[in-house]
C-alpha distance (Angstrom), angle and dihedral (degrees) to the residues before:
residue distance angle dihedral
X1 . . .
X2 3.63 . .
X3 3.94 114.9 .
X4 3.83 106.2 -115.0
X5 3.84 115.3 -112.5
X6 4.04 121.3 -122.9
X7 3.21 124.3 -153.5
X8 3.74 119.6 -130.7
X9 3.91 117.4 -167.9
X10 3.54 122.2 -137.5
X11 3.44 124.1 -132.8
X12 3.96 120.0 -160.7
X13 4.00 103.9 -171.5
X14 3.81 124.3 -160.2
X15 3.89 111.8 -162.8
X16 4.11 121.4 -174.5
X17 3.66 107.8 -107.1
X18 3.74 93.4 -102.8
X19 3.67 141.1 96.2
X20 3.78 103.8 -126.9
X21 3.89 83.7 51.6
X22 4.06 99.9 39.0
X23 3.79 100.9 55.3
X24 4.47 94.7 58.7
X25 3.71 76.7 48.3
X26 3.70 101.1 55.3
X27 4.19 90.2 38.5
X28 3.41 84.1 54.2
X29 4.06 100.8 47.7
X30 3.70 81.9 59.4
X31 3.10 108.5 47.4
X32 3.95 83.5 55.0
X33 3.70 90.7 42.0
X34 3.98 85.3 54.7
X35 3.91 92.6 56.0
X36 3.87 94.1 49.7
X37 3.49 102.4 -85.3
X38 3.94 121.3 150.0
X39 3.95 107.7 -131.1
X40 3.20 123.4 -149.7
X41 4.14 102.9 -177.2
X42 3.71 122.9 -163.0
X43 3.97 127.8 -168.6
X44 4.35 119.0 156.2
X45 3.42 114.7 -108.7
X46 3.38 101.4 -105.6
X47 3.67 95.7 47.1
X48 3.77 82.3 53.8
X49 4.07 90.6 47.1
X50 3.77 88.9 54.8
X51 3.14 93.5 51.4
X52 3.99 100.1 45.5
X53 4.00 80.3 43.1
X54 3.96 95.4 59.3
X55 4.06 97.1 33.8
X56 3.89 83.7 57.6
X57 3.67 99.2 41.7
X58 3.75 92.6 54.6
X59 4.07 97.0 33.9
X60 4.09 112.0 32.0
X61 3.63 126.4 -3.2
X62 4.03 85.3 -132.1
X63 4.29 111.0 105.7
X64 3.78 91.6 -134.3
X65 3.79 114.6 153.1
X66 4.08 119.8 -104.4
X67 3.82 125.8 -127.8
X68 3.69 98.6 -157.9
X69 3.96 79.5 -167.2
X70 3.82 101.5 55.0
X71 3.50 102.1 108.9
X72 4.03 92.2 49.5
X73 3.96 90.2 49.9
X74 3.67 92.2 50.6
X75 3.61 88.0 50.8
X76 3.53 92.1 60.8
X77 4.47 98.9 -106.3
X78 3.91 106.2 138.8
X79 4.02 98.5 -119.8
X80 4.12 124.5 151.8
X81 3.89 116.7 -160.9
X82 3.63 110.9 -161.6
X83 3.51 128.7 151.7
X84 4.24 135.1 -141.2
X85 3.91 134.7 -161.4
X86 3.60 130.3 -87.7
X87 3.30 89.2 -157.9
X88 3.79 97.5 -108.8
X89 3.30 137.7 94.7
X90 3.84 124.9 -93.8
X91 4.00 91.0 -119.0
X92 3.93 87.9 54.2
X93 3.73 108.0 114.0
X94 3.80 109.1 -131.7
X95 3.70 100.0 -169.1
X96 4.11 99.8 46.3
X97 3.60 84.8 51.3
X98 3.84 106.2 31.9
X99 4.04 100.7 139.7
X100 4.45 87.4 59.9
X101 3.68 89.0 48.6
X102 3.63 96.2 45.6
X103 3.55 93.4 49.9
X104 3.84 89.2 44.4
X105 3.92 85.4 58.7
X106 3.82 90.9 57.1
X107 3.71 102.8 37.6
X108 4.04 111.5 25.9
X109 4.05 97.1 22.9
X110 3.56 92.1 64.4
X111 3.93 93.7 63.9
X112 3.93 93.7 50.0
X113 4.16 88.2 53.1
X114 3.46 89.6 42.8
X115 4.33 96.3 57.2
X116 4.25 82.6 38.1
X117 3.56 98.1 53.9
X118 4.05 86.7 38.1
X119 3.87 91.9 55.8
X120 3.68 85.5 47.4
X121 3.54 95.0 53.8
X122 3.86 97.2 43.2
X123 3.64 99.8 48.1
X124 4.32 93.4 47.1
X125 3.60 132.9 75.4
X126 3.84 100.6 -118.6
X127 3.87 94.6 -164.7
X128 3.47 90.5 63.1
X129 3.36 103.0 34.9
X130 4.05 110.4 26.5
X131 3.87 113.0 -150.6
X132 3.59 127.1 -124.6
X133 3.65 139.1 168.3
X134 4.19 128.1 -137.4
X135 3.42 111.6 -170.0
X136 3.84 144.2 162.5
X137 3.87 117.5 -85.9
X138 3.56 82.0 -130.6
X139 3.70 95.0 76.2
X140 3.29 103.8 73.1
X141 3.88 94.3 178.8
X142 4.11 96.1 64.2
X143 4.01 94.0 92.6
X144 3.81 99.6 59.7
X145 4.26 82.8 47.1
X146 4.20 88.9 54.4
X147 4.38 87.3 39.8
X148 3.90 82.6 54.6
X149 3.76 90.5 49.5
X150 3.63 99.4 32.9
X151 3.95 99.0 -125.1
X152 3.51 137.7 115.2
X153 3.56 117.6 -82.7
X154 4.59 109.8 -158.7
X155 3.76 102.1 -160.4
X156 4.21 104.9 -149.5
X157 3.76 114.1 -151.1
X158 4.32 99.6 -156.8
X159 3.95 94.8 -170.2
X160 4.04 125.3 68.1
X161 3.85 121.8 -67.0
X162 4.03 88.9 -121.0
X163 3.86 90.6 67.4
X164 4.10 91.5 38.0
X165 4.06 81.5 58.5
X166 3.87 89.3 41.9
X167 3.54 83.6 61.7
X168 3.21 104.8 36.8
X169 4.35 93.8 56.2
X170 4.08 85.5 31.7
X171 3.96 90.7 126.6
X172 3.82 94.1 39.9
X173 4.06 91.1 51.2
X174 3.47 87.6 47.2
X175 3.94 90.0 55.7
X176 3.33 95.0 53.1
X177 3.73 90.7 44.7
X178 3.83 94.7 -118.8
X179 4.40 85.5 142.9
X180 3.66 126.1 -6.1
X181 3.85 120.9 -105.6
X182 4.19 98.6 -91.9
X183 3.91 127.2 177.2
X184 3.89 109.5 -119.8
X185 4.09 101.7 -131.8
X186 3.87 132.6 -178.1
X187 3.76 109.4 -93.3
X188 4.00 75.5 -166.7
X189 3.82 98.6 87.9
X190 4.03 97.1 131.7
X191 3.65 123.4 50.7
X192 4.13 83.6 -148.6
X193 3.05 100.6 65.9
X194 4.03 103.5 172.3
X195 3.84 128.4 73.7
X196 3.89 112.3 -87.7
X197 3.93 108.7 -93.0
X198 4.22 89.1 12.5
X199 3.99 84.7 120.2
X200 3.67 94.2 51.1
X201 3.96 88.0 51.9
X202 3.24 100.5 55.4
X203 3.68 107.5 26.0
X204 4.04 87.8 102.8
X205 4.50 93.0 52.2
X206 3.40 95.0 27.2
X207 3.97 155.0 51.2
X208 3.72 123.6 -139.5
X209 4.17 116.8 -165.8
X210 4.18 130.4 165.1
X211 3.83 83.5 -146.9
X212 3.80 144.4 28.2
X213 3.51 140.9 164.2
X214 4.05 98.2 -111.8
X215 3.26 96.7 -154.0
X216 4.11 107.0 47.2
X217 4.15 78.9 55.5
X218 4.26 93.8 51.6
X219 3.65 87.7 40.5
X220 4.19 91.7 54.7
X221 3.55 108.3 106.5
X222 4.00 85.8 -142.0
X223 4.12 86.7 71.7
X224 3.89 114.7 87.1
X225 4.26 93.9 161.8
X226 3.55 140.4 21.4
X227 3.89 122.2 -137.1
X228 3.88 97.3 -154.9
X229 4.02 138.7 160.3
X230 3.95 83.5 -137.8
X231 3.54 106.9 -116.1
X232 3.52 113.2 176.1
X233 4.19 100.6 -104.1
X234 4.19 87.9 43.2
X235 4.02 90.0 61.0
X236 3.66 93.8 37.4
X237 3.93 95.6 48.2
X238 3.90 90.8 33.9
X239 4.29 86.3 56.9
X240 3.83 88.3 41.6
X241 4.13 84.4 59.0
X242 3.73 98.0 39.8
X243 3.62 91.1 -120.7
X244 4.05 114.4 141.5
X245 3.61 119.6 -131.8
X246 4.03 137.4 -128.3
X247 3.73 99.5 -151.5
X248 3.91 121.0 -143.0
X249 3.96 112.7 166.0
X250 3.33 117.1 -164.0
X251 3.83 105.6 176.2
X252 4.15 148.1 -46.1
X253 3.95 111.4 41.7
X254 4.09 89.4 -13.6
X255 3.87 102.7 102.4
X256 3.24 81.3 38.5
X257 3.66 95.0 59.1
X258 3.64 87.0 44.4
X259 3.35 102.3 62.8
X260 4.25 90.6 58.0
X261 3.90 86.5 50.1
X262 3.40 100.8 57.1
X263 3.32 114.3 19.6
X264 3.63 105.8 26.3
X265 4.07 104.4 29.6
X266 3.63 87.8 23.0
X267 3.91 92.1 -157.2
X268 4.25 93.1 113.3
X269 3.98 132.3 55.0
X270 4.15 127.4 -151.3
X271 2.91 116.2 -105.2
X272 3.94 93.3 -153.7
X273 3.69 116.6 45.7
X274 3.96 98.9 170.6
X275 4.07 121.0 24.5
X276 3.82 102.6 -83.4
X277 3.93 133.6 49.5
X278 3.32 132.3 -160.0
X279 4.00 133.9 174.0
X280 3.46 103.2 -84.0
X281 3.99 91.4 52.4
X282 4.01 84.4 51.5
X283 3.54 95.4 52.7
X284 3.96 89.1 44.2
X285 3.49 93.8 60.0
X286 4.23 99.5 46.3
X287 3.62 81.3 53.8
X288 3.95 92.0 52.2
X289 3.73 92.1 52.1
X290 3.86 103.1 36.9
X291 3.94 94.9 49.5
X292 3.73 144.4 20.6
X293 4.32 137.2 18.4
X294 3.41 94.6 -41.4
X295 4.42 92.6 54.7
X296 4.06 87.7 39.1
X297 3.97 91.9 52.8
X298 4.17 88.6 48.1
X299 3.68 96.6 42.3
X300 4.00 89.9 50.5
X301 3.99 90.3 42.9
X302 4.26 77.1 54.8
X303 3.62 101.3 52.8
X304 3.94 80.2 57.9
X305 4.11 91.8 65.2
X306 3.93 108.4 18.7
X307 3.60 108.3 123.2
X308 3.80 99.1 10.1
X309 3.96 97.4 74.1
């Protein structure tokens, strides 16, 4: 008797070539991977570089390459990491010139996901393994690439759903004059981003790295509060360590974000309570957190969520 065939669908996931969007992506890969999905998982080279860059800066002075999925191959889940073009050049700084590679993402990015996911498609046996694609709601471009193909194309929103409706009902808020109509900008318009001599200053209290694991830092029993600009992984890995946060938002979902912390999940403070800050104000609010009602009230509203973020 004939062994019965099982179909095993194939997932070919599309993350935005940024952190705050890349780790939902990778939890979810593995979840998928963990229910007997096939994943195909797809970063650009340089976003890839960068990270492979940072991981070895902070780990190893070697320049080996990083397999994000390692661990989850070794354990047996059936996950490819491969990586494509964005069409520029390594060298090519992304931030100083964020409005070409934004439009690059929309208009030439497309094409290089369109001959990947072809390639894919050509060289598999779709009736065993049915394609379909995951990709960032960002890309608004991946749903004419899956009607081409004829598969299913599951668009993943990575920030919270009260900032997808936000977006969603922007133009009827701004009728009713609920925000004014604003221009979201880079607030990344220097590659040095730190005061001249700022290292030097604090190289004796303090410890300066381009990349660290988040979580083996929350999870240090050294850490009683987290200084963060409340992007949606940093609150939910900061609850999952018990740590309560200082919230400064700086832009996208992160006042947002801010507005759960504090006054919803009350497990966070602001940092900024009026429209400038200065030092005293900073060291006000560490002292808020760290010690007295105020940090007993956050670290009981904690105990609530740790481990079930």
């Amino acid at each position: 008797m004939e062994d019965k065939l099982i179909m095993k669908p194939h997932a070919i996931m599309i993350a935005l070539p940024y952190q705050g969007h890349l780790n939902p992506f990778v939890h979810l890969a593995i979840k998928l991977a963990s229910k007997g999905c096939k994943i195909t998982f797809v970063l650009t080279e340089h976003f890839h570089h960068q990270i492979s860059k940072s991981h070895n800066n902070t780990i190893t002075t070697s320049s080996s390459e990083v397999d994000i999925f390692s661990e989850a191959g070794n354990s047996g889940l059936d996950i490819r990491y491969t990586t494509i073009s964005d069409g520029f050049p390594l060298e090519f700084d992304r931030n100083l010139n964020l409005d070409e590679f934004w439009e690059s993402l929309f208009n030439d990015f497309p094409s290089r996901v369109d001959e990947f996911v072809g390639e894919i498609i050509e060289s598999s046996d779709v009736s065993l393994s049915p394609i379909f694609l995951v990709t960032d709601t960002a890309y608004s471009w991946t749903g004419t690439i899956a009607k081409k193909y004829n598969i299913l194309n599951v668009s993943f929103w990575t920030e919270p759903a009260m900032v997808f409706a936000i977006c969603y009902y922007s133009d009827l808020l701004r009728q009713n004059g609920h925000f004014p109509p604003t221009k979201i900008v880079s607030y990344i318009d220097d590659t040095h981003v730190l005061p001249v001599g700022f290292e030097d200053d604090v190289k004796d209290r303090g410890l300066i790295v381009p990349w660290c694991n988040q979580i083996d830092v929350l999870s240090n029993q050294a850490v009683g509060g987290f200084l963060t600009t409340v992007g949606r992984n940093s609150i939910f890995e900061s609850i999952w360590c018990g740590i309560p946060m200082i919230c400064y938002p700086i832009t996208y979902d992160q006042p947002t974000n801010r507005k759960l912390v504090v006054d919803d999940w009350k497990v966070g403070i602001s940092l900024c309570d009026g429209v400038s800050l200065n030092r005293e104000e900073v060291a006000k609010k560490i002292k808020k957190l760290m010690s007295g009602e105020t940090s007993d009230g956050i670290r009981n509203e904690m105990k609530m969520f740790e481990h079930n973020a």
